[in-house]
PABABA-821438 format. One record per residue (C-alpha): residue number from 1; z negated, y negated, x; residue in one letter. Coordinates in Angstrom, 3 decimals. Each point is the difference from the previous one (the first is absolute). Layout:
N
+-------+----------+----------+----------+------+
: mivex :       c3 :       c2 :       c1 : keba :
+-------+----------+----------+----------+------+
:   NUM :        Z :        Y :        X :    A :
...
+-------+----------+----------+----------+------+
END
This chain:
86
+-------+----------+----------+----------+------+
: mivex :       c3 :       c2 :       c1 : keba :
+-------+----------+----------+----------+------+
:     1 :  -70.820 :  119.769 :   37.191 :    X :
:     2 :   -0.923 :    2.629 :   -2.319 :    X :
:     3 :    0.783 :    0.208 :   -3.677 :    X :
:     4 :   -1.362 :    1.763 :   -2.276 :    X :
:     5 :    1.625 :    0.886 :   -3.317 :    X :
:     6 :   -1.225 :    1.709 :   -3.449 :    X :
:     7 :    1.331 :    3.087 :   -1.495 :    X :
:     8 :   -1.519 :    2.568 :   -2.538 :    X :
:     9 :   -0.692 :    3.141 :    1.166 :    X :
:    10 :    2.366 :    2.802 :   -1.511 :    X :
:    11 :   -1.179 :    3.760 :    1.430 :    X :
:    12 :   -2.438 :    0.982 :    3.117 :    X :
:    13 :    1.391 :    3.024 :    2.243 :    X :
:    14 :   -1.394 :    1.628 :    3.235 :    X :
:    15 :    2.747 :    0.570 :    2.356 :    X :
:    16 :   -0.535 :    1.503 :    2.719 :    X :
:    17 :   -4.098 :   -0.388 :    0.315 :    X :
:    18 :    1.116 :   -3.653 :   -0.888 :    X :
:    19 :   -0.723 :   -2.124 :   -3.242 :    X :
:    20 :    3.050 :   -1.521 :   -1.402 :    X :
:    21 :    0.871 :   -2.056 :   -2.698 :    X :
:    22 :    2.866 :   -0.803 :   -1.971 :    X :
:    23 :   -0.167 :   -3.750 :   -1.437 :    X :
:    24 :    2.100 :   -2.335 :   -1.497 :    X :
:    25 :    0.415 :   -3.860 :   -0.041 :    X :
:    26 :    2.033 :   -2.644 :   -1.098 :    X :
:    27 :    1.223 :   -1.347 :    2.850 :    X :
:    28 :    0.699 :    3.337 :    2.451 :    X :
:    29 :   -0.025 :    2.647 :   -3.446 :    X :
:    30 :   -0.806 :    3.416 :    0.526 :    X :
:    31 :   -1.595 :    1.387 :    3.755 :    X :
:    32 :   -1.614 :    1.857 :    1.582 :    X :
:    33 :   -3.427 :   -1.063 :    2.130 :    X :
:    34 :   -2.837 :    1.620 :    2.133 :    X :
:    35 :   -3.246 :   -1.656 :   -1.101 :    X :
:    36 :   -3.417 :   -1.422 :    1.488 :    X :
:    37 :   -1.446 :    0.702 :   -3.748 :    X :
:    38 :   -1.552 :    3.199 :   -1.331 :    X :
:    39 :   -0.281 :    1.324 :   -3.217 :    X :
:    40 :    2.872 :   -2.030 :   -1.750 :    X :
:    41 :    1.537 :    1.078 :   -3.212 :    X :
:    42 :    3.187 :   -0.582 :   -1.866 :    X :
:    43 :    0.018 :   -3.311 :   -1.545 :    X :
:    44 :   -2.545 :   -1.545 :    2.327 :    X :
:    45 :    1.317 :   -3.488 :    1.618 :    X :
:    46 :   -0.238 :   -0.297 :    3.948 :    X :
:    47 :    1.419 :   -2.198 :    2.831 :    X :
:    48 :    2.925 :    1.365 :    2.528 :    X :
:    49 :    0.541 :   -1.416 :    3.426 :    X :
:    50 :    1.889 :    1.292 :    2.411 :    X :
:    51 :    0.708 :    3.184 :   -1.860 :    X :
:    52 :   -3.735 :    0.878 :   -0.697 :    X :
:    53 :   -2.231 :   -0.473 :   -2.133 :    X :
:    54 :   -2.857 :   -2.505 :    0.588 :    X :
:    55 :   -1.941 :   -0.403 :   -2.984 :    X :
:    56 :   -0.891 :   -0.203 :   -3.879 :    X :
:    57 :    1.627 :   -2.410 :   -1.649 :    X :
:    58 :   -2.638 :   -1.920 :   -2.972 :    X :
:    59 :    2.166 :   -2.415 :   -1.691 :    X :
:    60 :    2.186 :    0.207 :   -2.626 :    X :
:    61 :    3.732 :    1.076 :    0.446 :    X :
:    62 :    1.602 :   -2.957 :   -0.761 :    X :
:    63 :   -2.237 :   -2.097 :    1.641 :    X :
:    64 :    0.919 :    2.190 :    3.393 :    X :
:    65 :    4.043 :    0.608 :   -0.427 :    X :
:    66 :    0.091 :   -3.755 :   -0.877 :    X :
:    67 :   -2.070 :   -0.887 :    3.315 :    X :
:    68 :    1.728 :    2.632 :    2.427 :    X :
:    69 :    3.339 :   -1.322 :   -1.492 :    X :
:    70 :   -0.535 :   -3.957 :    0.475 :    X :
:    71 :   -1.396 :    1.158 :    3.968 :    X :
:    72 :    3.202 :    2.061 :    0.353 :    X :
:    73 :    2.162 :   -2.934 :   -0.969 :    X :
:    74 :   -2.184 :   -2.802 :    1.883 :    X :
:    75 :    0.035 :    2.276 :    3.008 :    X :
:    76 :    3.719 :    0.675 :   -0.335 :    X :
:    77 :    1.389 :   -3.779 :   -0.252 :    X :
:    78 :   -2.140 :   -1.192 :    2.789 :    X :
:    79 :    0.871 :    3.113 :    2.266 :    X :
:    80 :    3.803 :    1.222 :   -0.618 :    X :
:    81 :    2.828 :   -1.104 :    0.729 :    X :
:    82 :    1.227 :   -2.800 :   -3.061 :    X :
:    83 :   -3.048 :    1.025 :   -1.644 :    X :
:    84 :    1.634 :    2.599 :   -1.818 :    X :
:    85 :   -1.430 :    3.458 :   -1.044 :    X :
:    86 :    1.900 :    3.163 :    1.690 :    X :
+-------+----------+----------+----------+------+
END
């Protein structure tokens, strides 16, 4: 299963020949992620998984964070131990 999650993009670098990008969310705050997406600016919203990322993100912010959050949870307390966040 893959899961995506929102963040807002925070500053583009090349490293290395390589396009990297600093973003930060709610849930995982600040990182740092390769990405499938050209041309993205600071303040643009996108979609991480697995440490990339995968795509634009059109929606509002709230209406993502709140989403990704309730998945997070939902995924959490049907797949961890006591259904407990770590």
């Amino acid at each position: 299963m893959c899961l995506t999650s929102p963040a807002t993009v925070i500053r583009v670098d090349e490293r290395g020949g390589i396009c990297v990008v600093t973003v930060r969310s709610p849930d995982e705050g600040e990182r740092v992620c390769i990405t499938y997406v050209e041309g993205l600016l600071p303040g643009e919203r996108v979609l991480v998984a697995g440490g990339a990322i995968v795509e634009r993100a059109d929606s509002s912010p709230e209406e993502d964070f709140s989403l990704a959050s309730l998945l997070i949870e939902a995924f959490d307390a049907t797949h961890l131990p006591g259904g407990t966040r770590t």
